[in-house]
C-alpha distance (Angstrom), angle and dihedral (degrees) to the residues before:
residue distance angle dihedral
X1 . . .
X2 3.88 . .
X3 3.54 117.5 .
X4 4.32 117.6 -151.9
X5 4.05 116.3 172.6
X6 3.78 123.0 -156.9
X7 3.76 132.8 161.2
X8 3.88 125.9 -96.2
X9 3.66 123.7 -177.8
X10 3.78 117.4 -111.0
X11 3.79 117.7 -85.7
X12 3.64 91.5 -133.3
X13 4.07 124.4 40.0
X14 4.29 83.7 -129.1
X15 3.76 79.1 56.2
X16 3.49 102.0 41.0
X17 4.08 89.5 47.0
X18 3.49 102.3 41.2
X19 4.07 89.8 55.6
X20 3.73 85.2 47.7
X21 4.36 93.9 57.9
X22 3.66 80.7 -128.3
X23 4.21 102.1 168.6
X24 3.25 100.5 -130.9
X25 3.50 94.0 67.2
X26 3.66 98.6 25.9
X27 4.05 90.2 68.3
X28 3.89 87.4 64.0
X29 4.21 93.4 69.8
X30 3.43 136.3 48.8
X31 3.61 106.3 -128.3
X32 3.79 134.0 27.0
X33 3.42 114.3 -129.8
X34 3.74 106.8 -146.4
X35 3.82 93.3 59.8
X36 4.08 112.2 87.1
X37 3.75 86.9 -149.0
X38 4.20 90.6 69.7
X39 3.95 90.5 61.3
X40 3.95 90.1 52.1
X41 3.68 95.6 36.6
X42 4.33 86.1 50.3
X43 3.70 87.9 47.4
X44 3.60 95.4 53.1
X45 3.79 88.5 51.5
X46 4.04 92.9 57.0
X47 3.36 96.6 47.9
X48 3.74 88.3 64.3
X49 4.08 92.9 47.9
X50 4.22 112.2 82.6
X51 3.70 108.6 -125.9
X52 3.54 125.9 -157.2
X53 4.01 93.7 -131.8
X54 3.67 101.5 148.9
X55 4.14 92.3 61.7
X56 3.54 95.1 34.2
X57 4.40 95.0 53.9
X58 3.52 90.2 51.4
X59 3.53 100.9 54.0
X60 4.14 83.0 38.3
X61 3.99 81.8 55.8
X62 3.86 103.4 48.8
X63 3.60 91.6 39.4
X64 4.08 103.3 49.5
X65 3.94 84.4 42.6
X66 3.66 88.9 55.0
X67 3.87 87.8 64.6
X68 3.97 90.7 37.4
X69 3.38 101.0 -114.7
X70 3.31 120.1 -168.4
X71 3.87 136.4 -104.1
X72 3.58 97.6 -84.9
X73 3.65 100.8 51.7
X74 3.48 90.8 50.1
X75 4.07 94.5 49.3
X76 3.77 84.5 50.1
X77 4.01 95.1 55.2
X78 3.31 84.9 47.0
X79 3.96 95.1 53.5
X80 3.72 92.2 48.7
X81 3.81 92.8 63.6
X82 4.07 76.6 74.3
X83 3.53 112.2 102.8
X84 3.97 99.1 -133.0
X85 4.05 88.4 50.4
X86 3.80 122.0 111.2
X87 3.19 134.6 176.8
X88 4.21 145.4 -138.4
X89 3.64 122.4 -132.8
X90 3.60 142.3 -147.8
X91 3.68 137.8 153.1
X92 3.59 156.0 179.1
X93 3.84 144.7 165.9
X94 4.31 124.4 -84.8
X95 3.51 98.7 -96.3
X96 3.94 120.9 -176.7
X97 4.02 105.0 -78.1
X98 4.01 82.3 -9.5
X99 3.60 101.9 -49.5
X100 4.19 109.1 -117.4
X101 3.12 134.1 9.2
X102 3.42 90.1 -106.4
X103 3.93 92.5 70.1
X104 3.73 74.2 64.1
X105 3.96 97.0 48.0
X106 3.83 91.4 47.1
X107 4.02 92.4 48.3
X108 3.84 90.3 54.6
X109 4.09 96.0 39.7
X110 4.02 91.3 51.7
X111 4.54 88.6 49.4
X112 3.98 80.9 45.1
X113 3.59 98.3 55.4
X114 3.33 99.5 42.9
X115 3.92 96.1 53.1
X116 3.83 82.0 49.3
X117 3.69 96.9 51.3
X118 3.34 97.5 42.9
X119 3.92 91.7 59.8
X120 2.98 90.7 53.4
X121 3.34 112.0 41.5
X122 4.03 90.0 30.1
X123 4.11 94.6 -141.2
X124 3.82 122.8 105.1
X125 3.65 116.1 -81.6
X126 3.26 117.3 -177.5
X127 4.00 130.0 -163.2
X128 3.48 114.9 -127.4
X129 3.63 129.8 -175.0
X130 4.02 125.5 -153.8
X131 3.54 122.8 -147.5
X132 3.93 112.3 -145.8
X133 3.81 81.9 -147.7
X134 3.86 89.8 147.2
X135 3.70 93.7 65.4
X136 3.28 118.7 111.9
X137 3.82 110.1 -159.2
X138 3.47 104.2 108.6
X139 3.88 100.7 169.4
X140 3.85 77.9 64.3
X141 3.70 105.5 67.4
X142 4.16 104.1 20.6
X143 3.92 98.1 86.9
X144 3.74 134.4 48.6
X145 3.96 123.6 -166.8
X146 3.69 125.3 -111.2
X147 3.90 130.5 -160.1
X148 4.20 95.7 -123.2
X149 4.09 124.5 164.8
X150 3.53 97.0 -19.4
X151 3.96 93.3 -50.3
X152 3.83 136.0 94.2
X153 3.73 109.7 -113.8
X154 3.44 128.8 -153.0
X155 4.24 105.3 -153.4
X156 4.19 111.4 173.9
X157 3.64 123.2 -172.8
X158 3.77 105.2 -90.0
X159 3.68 95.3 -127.5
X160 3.85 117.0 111.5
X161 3.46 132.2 -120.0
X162 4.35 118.3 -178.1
X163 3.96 98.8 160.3
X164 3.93 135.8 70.8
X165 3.68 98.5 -113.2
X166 3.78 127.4 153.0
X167 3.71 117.3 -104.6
X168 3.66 95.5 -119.1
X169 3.82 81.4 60.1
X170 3.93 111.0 53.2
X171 3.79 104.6 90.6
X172 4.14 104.6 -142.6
X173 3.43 131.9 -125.0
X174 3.65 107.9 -112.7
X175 4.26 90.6 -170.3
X176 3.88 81.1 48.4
X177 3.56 94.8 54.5
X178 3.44 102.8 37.8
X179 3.37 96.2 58.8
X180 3.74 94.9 41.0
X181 3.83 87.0 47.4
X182 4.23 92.2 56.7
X183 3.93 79.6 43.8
X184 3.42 98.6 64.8
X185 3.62 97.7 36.2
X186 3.70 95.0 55.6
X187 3.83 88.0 53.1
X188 4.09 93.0 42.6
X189 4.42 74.7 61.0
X190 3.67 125.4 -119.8
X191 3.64 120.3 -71.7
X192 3.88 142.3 166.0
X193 3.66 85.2 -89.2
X194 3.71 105.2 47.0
X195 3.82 100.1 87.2
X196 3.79 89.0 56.5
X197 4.00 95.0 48.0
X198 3.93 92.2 49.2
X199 3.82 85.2 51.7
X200 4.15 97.2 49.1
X201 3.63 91.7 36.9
X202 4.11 96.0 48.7
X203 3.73 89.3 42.6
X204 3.78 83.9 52.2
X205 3.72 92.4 55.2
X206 3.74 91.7 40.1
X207 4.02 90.3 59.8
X208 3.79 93.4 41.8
X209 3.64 131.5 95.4
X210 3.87 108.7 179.4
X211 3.84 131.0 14.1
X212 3.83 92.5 -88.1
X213 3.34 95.7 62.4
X214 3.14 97.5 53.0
X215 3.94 94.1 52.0
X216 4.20 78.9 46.3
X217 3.66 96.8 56.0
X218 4.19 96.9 45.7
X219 3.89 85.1 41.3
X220 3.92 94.0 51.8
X221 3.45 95.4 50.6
X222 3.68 98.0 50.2
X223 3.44 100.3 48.3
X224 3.86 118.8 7.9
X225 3.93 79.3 91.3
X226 3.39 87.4 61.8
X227 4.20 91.0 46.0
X228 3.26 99.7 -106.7
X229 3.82 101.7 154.5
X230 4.37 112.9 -152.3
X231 3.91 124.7 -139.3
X232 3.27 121.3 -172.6
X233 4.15 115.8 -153.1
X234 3.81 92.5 -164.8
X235 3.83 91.7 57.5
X236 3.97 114.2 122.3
X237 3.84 91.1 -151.4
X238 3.97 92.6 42.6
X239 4.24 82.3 46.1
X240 4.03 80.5 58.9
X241 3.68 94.4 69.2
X242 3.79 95.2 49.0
X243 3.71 100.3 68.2
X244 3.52 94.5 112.1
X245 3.53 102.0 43.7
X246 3.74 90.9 53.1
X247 3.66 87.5 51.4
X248 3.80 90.6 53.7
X249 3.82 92.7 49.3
X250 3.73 87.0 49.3
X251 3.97 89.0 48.4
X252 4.11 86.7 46.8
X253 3.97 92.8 31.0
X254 4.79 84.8 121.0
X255 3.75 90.1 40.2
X256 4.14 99.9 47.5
X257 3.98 87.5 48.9
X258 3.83 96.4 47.0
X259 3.58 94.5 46.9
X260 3.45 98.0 46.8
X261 4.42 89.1 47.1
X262 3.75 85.0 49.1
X263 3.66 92.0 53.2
X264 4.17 92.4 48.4
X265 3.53 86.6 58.1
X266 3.65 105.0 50.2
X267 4.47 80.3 38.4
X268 3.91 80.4 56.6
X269 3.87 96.4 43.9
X270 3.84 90.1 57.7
X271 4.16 82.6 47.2
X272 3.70 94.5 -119.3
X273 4.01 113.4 138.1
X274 3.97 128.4 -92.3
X275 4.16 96.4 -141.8
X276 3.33 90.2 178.4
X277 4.23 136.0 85.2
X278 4.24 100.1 -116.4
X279 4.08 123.4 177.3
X280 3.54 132.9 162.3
X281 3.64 95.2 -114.0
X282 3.58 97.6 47.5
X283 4.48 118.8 131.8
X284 3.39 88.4 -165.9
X285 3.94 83.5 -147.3
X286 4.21 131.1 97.8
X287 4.18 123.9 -133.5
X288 3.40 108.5 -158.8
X289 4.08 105.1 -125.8
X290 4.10 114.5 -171.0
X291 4.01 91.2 -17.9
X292 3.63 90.4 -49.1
X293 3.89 129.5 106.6
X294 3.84 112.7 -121.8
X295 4.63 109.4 -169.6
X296 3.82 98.5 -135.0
X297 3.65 131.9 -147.0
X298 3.26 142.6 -154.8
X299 3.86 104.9 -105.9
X300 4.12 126.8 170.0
X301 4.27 89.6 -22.6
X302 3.68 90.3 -43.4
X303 3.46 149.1 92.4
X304 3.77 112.5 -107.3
X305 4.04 129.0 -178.3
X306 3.89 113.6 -114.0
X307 3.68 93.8 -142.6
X308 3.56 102.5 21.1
X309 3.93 153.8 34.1
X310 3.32 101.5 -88.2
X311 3.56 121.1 123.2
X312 3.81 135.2 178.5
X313 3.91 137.1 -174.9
X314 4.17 119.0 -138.6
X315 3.76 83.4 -101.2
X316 3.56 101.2 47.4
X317 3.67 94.9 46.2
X318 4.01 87.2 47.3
X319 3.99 85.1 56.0
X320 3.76 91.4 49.1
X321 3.73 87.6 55.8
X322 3.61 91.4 48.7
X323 3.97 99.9 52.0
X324 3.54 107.3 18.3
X325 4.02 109.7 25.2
X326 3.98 83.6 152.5
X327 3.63 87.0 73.6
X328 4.24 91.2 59.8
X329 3.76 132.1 76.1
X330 3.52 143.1 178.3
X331 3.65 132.9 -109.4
X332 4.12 125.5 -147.0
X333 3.82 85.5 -76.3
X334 3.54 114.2 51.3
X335 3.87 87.0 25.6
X336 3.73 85.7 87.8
X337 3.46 94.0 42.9
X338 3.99 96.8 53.0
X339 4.14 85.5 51.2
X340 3.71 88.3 51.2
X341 4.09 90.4 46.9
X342 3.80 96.1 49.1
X343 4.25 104.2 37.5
X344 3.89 129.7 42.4
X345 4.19 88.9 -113.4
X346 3.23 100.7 -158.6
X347 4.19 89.3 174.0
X348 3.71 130.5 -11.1
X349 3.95 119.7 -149.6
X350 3.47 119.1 -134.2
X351 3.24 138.7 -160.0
X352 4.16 121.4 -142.2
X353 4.07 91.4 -92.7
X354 3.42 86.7 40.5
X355 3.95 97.5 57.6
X356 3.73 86.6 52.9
X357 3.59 94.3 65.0
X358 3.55 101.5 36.1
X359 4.27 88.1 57.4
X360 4.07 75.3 66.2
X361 4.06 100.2 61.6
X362 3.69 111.8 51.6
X363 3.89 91.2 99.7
X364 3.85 88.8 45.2
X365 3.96 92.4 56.2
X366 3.66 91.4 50.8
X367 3.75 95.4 48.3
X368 4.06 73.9 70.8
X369 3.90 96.8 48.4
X370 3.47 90.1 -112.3
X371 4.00 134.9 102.9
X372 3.55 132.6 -129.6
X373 4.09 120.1 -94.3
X374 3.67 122.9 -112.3
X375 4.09 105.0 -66.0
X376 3.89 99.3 -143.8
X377 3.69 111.3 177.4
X378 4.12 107.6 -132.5
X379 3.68 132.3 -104.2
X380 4.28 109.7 -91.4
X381 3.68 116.6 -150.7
X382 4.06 139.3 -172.1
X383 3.65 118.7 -160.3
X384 4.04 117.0 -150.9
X385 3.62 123.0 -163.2
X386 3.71 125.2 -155.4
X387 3.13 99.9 -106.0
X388 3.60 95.8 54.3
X389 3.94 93.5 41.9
X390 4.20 79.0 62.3
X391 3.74 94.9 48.7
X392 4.00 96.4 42.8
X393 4.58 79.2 55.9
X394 3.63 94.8 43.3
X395 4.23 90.5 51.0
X396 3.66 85.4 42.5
X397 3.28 100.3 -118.3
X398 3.56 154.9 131.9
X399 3.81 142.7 -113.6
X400 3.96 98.0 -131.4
X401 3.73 93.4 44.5
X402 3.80 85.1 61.9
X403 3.94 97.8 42.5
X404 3.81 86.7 48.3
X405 3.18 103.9 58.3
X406 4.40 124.5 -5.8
X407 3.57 123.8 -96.4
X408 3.66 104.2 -94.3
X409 3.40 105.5 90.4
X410 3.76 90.8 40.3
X411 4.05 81.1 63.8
X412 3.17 99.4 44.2
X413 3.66 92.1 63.4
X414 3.46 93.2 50.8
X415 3.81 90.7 56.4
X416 4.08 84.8 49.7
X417 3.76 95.1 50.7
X418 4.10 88.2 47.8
X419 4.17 86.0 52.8
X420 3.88 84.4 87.6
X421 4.26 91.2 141.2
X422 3.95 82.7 56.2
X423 4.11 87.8 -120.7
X424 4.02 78.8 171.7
X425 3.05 104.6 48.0
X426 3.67 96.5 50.1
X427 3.62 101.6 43.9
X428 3.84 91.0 56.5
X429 4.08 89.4 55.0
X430 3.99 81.4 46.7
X431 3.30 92.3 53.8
X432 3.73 99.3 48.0
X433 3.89 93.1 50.5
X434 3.34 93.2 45.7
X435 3.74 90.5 52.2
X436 3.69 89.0 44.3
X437 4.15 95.6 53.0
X438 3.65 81.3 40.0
X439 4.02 100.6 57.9
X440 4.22 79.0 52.6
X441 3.98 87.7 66.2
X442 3.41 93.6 44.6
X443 3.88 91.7 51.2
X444 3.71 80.3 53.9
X445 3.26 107.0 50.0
X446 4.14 92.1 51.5
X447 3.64 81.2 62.7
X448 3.62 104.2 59.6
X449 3.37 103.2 22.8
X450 4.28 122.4 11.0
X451 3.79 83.8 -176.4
X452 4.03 91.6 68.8
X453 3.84 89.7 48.2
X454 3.71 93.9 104.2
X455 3.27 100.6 46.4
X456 3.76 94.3 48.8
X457 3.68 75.9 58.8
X458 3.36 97.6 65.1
X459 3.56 103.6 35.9
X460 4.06 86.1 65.1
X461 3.83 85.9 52.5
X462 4.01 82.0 52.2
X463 3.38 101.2 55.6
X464 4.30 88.5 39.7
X465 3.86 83.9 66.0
X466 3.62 95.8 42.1
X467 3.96 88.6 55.2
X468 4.47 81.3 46.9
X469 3.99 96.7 49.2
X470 3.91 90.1 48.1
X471 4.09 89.3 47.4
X472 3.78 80.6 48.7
X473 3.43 90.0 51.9
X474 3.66 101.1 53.1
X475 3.98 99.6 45.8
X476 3.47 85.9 50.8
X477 3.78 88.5 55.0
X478 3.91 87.2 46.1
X479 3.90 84.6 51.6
X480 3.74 95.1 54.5
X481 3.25 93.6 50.6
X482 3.75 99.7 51.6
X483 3.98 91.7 31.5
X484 3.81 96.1 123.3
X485 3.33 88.0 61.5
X486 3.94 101.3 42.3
X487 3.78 84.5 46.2
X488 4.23 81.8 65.3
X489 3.77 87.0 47.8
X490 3.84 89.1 60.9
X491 3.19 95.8 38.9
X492 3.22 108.7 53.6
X493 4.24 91.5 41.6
X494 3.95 83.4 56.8
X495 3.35 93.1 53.4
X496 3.56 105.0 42.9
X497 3.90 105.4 26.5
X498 3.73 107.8 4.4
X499 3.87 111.0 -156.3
X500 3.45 90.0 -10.6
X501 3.84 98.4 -60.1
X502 3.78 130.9 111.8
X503 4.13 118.8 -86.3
X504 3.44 94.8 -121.6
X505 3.95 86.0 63.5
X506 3.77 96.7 57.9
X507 3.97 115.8 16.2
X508 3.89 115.4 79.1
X509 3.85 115.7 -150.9
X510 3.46 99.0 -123.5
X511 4.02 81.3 82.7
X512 3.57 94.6 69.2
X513 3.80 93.1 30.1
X514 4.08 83.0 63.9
X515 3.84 85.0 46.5
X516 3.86 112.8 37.0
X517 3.81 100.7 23.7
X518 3.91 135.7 -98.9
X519 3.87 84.0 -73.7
X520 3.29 89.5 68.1
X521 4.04 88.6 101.3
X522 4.09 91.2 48.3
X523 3.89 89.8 49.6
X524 3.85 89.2 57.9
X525 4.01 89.6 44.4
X526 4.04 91.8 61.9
X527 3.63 87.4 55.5
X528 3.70 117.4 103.4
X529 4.23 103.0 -122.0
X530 3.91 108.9 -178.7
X531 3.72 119.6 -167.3
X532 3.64 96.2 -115.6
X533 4.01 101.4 130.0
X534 4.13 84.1 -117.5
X535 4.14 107.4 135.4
X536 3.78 100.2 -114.4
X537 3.64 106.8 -128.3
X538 4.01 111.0 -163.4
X539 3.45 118.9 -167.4
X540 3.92 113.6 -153.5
């Protein structure tokens, strides 16, 4: 691996401002995250706040251990029972095979940062990944995309999936996946590797029950090496520890939703986008009703299901908290919120989505007398193949004029420059004469007969797309004869920014797990990876 850096604007304008300290957007978080004195200033903070650290390792202990993490996970649970450690946070829900590649991205920024902050800062930090296991949008994590025949495919495991369960609950189909698994792998193409990803990945689905721990198991044992330390929020025993937290967000339930309204407004004031669904009613937590998760709101005094007739007083929900927490969950709001309440978050990192919602929630966290962690946007990668590093030389070409801005118009030049017998040029001054000698028949034809008028009409319109279809015809003969090199165009735009959007959106890393080995995670590790906001380009 060869690693290159360049800059790429932010793929949101919260994004692109909040990297750029502008103050506008600045005022809407606590700390600034290119400072050094925000990291000591947050650590101070922590140390004053009691954590329950005791509780929490344990059930950090049984359940990493349950996936077989590694040594180094393990050592790092055990160093955050110390009272000076803290921790960095990311997170993300189970997709199939790990969704993205930014699941990926996020999993190596949150190791990064902590090995950096703990340098620096020379305390434990400790990486710590959340698992939106409580989610319940299945349709959103059961597919990946694939790169197939020139198109971008969209293949979902064919198991179905009719009711609003949480993640952690959905038990998987292991003849489902399996076959979908081989499925996938066949069309990734056979490699050296292949034999010994079907084996990990159907002895992960062999050992799994529900979807989450299957995204556990491939997640353990690519980075619990690397101490990256797995919670999942969906967990009935982690749900155990949150009790009082849930009471408090019950307690605070007005005062979370009006500060987090007030802060859309003054968010819209400064024009910057609300990407998130707000009302005044809104509980901002779930209840789960017959398996399924029901968003409550505050209705009338009391506590009222969205989608369904469930209703709650303060008290009752305050006893629900108290003897069955498992059957509560967090929404994009308090989600933060809970993380905040259960680890010593030193930093969280975001992704560009992510920073949009978290410019929402400093009012929220001080409703709680506490601040928000260190927002520190996560490290963005592109991977490029050999193959592609050859095409992207043979178009003459360039990386960052691809990452910029798509392929397309890069192509369409091409296809300009091979227009050398000016076939545009001269079918537009075709069709305008032809038009013109045209309008004369028209003219015409009112004057003998009005009643033909219309279809003089479209007879001109005719003979327009007659002129089009033989256009047609001779681009497309331009494009077979140049198709090798099109076919590079495409390829190369799929690979590097397919349809326009970033890799890490699309691609899945089981792709180059099948083609650069299940190392392929470790290789990236021994790379150097500053926090610099420079895209990390990594050449394979």
């Amino acid at each position: 691996m060869r690693l290159r850096e360049t800059f790429l604007p932010g793929s949101n304008v919260i994004a692109t401002d909040y990297i750029a300290e502008k103050t506008t957007l600045s005022a809407f978080f606590d700390y600034t995250y290119q400072r050094d004195s925000s990291y000591g200033e947050r650590y101070k903070e922590l140390m004053e706040r009691h954590q329950d650290r005791a509780n929490l390792t344990e059930h950090l202990m049984a359940f990493n251990e349950k996936f077989e993490a590694e040594g180094p996970a393990l050592r790092n649970i055990e160093r955050l029972q110390q009272p000076e450690s803290v921790t960095v946070v990311a997170g993300q829900q189970a997709g199939v095979l790990t969704g993205p590649l930014y699941t990926i991205n996020k999993a190596i920024s949150v190791i990064k940062l902590a090995e950096e902050k703990e340098r620096k800062l020379g305390v434990p930090v400790i990486p710590i990944f959340w698992v939106a296991g409580e989610d319940h949008d299945y349709h959103e994590v059961n597919h990946i995309y694939l790169y197939d025949e020139g198109r971008e495919r969209k293949e979902a495991v064919p198991q179905k999936q009719m009711t609003k369960q949480a993640l952690s609950d959905i038990s998987l189909d292991h003849n489902a996946m399996n076959t979908w698994t081989r499925d996938m792998l066949k069309r990734f193409g056979e490699t050296s590797y292949t034999k010994e990803i079907q084996a990990f990945l159907e002895g992960v689905t062999e050992k799994s029950t529900t979807y989450v721990d299957h995204f556990c198991y491939i997640m353990t044992k690519l980075f619990s090496k690397h101490g990256l330390v797995l919670v999942d929020s969906g967990n009935k025993d982690f749900r155990q520890l949150q009790t009082d937290a849930f009471k408090q967000m019950i307690h605070q339930n007005e005062t979370i939703n009006e500060g987090v309204l007030t802060q859309a407004a003054h968010l819209r004031e400064e024009n910057y986008p609300i990407g998130v669904d707000l009302d005044d009613q809104q509980a901002n937590l779930f209840v789960k009703v017959n398996g399924e998760r029901i968003l409550l709101e505050r209705l009338n005094g009391r506590f009222e299901g969205k989608t369904a007739s469930v209703s709650f007083s303060k008290e009752e929900l305050l006893d629900l908290a108290e003897r069955q927490p498992e059957e509560l969950s967090n929404n994009v709001v308090t989600r933060p919120i809970m993380q905040d309440l259960m680890f010593p978050v030193l930093g969280f990192v975001a992704g560009p989505g992510e920073l949009a919602y978290w410019a929402l929630l400093k009012p929220a966290f001080h409703s709680f007398g506490i601040k928000m962690p260190v927002i520190v946007p996560r490290l963005t990668f592109t991977f490029v193949e050999r193959h592609i590093q050859k095409y992207v030389a043979d178009l003459s070409l360039t990386d960052d004029e691809i990452l910029k801005s798509g392929i397309e118009h890069l192509k369409e030049t091409y296809m300009r420059q091979l227009d050398d017998v000016g076939i545009g040029t001269t079918f537009n001054d075709a069709k305008v004469k032809v038009e013109e000698i045209h309008q004369n028949l028209r003219d015409l034809t009112e004057s003998v007969d009005h009643g033909l008028g219309r279809f003089a009409e479209k007879n001109g319109r005719f003979l327009q797309r007659q002129l089009d279809l033989l256009q047609q015809k001779l681009y497309q003969s331009l494009e077979y004869q140049h198709e090798n090199t099109l076919a590079k165009f495409d390829e190369v735009g799929f690979a590097l920014k397919p349809n326009g959007a970033p890799q890490e959106r699309k691609w899945n890393v089981v792709y180059y797990l099948n083609w650069h080995g299940l190392d392929f995670v470790d290789q990236m590790m021994d790379l150097e990876l500053p926090f610099n906001d420079q895209h990390k380009v990594i050449y394979l």
